[in-house]
C-alpha positions as CSV (number, residue, x, y, z in Angstrom):
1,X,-64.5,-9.2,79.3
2,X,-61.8,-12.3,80.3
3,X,-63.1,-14.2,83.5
4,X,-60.0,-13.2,85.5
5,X,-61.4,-9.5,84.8
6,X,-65.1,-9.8,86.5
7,X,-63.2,-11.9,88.8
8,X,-61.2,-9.4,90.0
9,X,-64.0,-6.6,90.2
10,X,-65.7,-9.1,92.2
11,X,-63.2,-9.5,94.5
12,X,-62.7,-5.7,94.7
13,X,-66.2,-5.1,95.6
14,X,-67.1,-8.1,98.1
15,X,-63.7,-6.7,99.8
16,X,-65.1,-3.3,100.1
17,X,-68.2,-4.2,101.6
18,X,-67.5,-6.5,103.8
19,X,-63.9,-5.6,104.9
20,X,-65.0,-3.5,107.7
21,X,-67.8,-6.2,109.6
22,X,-65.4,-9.0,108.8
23,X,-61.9,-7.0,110.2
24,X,-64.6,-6.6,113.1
25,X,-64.9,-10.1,113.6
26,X,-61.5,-10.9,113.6
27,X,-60.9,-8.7,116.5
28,X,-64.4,-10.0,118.4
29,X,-63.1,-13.3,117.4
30,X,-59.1,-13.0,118.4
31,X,-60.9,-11.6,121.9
32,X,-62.9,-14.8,122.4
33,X,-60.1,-17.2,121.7
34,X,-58.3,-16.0,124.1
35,X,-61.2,-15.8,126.9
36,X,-60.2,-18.5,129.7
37,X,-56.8,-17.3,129.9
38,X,-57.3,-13.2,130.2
39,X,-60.6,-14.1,132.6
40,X,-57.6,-16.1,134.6
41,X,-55.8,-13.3,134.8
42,X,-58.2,-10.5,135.5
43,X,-60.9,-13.0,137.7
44,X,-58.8,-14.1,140.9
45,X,-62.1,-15.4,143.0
46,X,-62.0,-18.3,140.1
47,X,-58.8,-20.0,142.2
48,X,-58.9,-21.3,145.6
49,X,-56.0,-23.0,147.4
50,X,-55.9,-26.9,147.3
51,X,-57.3,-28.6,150.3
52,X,-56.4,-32.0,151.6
53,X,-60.0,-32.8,152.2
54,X,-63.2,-33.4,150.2
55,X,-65.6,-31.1,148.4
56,X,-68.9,-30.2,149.9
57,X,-71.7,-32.3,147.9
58,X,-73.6,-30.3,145.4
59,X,-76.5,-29.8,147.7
60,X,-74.8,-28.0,150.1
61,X,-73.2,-25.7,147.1
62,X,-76.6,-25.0,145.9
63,X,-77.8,-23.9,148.7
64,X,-75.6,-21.6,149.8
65,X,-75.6,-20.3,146.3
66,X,-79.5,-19.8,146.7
67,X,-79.0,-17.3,149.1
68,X,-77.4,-14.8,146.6
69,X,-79.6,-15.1,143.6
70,X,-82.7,-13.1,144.9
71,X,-84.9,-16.1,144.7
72,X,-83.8,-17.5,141.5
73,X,-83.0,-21.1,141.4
74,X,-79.9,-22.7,140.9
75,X,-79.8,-24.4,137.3
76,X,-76.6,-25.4,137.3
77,X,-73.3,-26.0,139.5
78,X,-69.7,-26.8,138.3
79,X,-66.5,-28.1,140.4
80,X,-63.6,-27.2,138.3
81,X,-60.6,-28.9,138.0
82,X,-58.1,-29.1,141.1
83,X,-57.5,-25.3,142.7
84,X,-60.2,-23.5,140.9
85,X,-63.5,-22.7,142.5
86,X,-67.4,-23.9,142.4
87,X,-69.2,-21.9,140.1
88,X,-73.2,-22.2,140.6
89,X,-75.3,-20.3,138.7
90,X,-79.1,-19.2,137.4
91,X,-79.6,-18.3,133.7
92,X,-82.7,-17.6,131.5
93,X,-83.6,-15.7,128.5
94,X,-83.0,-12.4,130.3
95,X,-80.4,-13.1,133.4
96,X,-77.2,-14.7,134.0
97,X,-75.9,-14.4,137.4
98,X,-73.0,-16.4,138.8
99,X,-72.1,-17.2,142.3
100,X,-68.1,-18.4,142.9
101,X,-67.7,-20.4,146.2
102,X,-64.8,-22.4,147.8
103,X,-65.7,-26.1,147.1
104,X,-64.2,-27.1,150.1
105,X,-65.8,-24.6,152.6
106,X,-68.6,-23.1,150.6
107,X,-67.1,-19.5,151.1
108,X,-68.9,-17.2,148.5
109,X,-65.9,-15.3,146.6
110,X,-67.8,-13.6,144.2
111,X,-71.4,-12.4,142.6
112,X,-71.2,-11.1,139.1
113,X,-73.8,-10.4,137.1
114,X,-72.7,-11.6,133.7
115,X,-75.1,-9.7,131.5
116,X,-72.9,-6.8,131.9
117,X,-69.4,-9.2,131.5
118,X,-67.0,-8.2,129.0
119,X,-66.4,-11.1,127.2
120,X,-70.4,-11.9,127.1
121,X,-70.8,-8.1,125.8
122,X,-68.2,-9.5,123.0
123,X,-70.1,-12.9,122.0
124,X,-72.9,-10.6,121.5
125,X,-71.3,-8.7,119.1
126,X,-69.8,-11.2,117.0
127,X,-73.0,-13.1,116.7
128,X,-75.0,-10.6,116.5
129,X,-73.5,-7.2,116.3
130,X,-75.6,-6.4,119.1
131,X,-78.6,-6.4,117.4
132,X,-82.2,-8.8,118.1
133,X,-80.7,-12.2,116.8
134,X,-83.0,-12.3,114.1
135,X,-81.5,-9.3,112.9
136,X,-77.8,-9.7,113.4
137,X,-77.1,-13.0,112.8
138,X,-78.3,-12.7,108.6
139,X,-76.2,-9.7,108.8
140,X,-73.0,-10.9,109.9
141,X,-73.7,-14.4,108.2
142,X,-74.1,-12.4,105.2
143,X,-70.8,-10.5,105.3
144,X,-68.9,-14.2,106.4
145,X,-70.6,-15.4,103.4
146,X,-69.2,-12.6,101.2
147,X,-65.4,-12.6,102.5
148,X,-66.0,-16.7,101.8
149,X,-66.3,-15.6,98.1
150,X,-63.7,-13.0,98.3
151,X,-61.2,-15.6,99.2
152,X,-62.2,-18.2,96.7
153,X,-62.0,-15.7,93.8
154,X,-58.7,-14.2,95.5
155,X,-57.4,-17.5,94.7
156,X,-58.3,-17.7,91.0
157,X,-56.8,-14.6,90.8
158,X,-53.8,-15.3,92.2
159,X,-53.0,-18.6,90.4
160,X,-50.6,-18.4,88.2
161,X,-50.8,-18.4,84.4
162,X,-47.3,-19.8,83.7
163,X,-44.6,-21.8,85.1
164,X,-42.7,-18.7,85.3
165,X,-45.2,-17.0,87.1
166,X,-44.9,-19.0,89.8
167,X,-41.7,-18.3,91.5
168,X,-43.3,-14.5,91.3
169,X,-46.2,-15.4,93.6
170,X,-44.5,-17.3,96.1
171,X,-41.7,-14.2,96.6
172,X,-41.7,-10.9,97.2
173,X,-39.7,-8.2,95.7
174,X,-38.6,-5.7,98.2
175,X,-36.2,-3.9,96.6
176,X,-39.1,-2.7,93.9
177,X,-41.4,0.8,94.8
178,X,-43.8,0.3,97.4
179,X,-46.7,-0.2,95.2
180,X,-45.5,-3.2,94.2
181,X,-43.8,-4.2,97.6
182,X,-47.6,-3.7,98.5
183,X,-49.1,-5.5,96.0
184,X,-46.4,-8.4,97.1
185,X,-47.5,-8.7,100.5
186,X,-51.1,-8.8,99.7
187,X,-50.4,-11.5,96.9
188,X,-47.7,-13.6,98.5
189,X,-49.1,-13.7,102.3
190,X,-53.0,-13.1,101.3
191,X,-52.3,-17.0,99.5
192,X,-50.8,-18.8,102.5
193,X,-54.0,-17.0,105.1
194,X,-56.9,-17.5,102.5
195,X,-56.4,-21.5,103.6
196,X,-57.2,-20.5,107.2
197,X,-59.4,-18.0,106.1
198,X,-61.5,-20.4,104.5
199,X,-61.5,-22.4,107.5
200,X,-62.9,-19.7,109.8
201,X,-65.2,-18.6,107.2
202,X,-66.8,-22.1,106.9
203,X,-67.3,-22.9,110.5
204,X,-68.6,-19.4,111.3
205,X,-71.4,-20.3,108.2
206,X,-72.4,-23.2,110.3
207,X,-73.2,-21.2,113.3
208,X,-75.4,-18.6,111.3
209,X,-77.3,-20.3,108.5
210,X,-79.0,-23.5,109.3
211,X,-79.4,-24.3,105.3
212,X,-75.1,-24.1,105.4
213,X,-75.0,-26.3,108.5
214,X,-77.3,-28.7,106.4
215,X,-75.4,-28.5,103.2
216,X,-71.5,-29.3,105.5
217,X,-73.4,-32.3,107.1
218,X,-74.6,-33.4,104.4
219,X,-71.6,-33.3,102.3
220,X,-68.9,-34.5,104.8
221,X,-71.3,-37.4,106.6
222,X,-71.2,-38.7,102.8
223,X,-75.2,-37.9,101.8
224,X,-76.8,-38.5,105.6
225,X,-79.2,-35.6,106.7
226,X,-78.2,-33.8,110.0
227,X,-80.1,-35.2,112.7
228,X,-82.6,-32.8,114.7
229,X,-81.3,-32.5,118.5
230,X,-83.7,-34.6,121.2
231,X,-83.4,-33.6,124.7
232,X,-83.6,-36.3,126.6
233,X,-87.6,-36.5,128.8
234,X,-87.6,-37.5,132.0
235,X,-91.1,-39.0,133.6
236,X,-92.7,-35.9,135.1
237,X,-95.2,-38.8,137.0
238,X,-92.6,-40.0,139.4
239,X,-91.2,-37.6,141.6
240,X,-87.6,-37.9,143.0
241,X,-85.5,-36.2,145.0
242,X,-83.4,-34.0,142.7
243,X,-81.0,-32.9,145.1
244,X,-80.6,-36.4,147.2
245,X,-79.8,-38.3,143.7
246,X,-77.9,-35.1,142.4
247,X,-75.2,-35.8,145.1
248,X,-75.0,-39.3,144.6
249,X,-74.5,-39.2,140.7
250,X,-71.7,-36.5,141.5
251,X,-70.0,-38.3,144.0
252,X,-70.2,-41.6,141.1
253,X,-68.6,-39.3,138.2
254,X,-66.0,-37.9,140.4
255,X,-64.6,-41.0,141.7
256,X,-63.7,-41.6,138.1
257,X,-61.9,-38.5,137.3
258,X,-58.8,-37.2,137.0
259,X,-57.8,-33.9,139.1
260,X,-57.6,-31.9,135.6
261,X,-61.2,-32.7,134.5
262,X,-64.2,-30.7,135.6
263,X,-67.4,-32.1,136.3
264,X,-71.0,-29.8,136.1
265,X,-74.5,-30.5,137.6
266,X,-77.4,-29.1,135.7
267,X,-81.0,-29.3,137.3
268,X,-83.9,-29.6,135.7
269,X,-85.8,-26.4,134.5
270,X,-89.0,-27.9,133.6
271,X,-91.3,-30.9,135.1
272,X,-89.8,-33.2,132.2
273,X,-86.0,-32.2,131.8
274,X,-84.2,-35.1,133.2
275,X,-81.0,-34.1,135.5
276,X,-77.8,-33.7,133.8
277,X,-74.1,-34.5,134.0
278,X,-71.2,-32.7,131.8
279,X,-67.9,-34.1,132.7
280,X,-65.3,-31.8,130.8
281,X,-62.0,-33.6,130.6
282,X,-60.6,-30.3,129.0
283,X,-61.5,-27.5,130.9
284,X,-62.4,-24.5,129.4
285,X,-63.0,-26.4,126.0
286,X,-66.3,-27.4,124.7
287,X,-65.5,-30.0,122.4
288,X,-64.5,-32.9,124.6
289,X,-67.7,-32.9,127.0
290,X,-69.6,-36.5,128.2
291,X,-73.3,-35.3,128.8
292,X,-74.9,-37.7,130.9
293,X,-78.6,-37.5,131.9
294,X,-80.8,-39.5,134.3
295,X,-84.1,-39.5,135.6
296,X,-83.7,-39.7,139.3
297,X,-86.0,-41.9,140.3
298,X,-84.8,-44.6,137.7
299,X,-81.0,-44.1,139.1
């Protein structure tokens, strides 16, 4: 049988199998790309009105956010860029519970429990289809993996054989029978999204096999080995006062930033995590964070 042939009923059968969970993802997916702006339209306690005076210091945030956790502490506290409010919240394995305040008058606007939020009940589901994580993330790793090989060989497939061919796979014929109209669509517009397709496919590998992640490091850092992550250790023999230096280092950070730029404060969980500044200077982004850590008592 040609290659083109078992080409093609590879591509028909890694499209069967995987078309539903990957259509699924796209939806999941579309969802989460478009978080920030629907929780800005459905979450009004995230805005408060601009003040003409200064924010309250972290330590008086935290503690007013203490009061509404039920004895959890506070592990971390964000000012967000001008008019929106302080979000302070306690997370673990199990919990995630937010508290939204006014930074300027430490007003509590809202307690949500974000282990029943929508857009956390979506994550879920595209990382792990809801399932233990060492069971879902194989599975839809798996099924990325499979529509990455769909799109490759629906490539080879569509290449043409000729020059003549070509002007066929860039057009479509609409006055023919919809079968072939059909067939057009899939052909012509299936080539120009495979591209991005490819794209999405790749990234999401990264997230769910560590061996993929390896192998993308590996081969666009030009042969170096992807470095394990080291949290930064803070001396557990000297104590400090976390809260005390917490405000100062806040009050440092945000004399250098602009109104757009967010700044969070993360406290130390354990006797040797150090404490912890992210200054976003996109808000609501990910990629374009300074992490900045410090042990207080060397500050």
């Amino acid at each position: 049988m040609a290659l083109k042939k078992w080409i093609g009923r590879i591509h028909l059968w890694l499209g069967l199998t995987s078309g539903a969970l990957v259509v699924f993802l796209g939806i999941t997916g579309c969802l989460l790309a478009f978080e920030k702006e629907i929780r800005y339209l459905t979450e009004p306690f995230r805005f408060v009105e601009k003040q003409n005076k200064p924010y309250l210091p972290p330590s008086q945030l935290k503690a007013i956010a203490a009061t509404q956790l039920n004895g959890q502490p506070v592990r971390m506290l964000e000012y967000g860029s001008k008019g929106r409010a302080a979000i302070a919240g306690y997370y673990d394995s199990v919990a995630y519970t937010i508290v939204a305040m006014n930074p300027y008058t430490g007003e509590v606007l809202k307690v949500k429990d974000m282990t029943k939020d929508f857009f956390r009940i979506v994550l879920k589901g595209h990382f792990y289809l809801w399932l233990p994580p060492a069971i879902g993330r194989p599975i839809v790793g798996s099924a990325t993996l499979v529509f990455l090989i769909m799109l490759i060989s629906g490539i080879v497939l569509w290449w043409p054989k000729n020059k003549a061919a070509i002007k066929q796979r860039f057009s479509i014929k609409w006055n023919a029978k919809w079968r072939r109209v059909n067939y057009d669509l899939h052909n012509v517009l299936g080539f120009y999204m495979s591209w991005i397709g490819i794209f999405l496919a790749i990234t999401g590998l990264v997230w769910a096999f560590d061996w993929f992640a390896d192998g993308t490091y590996y081969a666009t850092s030009g042969g170096k080995k992807r470095p394990p992550h080291e949290h930064p250790v803070s001396n557990p023999k000297i104590p400090g006062n976390t809260d005390q230096v917490a405000d100062q280092l806040w009050a440092a950070h945000l004399a250098n930033m602009s109104e757009k730029e967010s700044i969070t404060v993360f406290y130390p969980v354990t006797e040797t995590d150090p404490l912890e500044m992210g200054v976003n200077h996109r808000p609501g982004t990910y990629y374009k964070v300074d992490y900045y850590h410090y042990d207080p008592i060397q500050w």
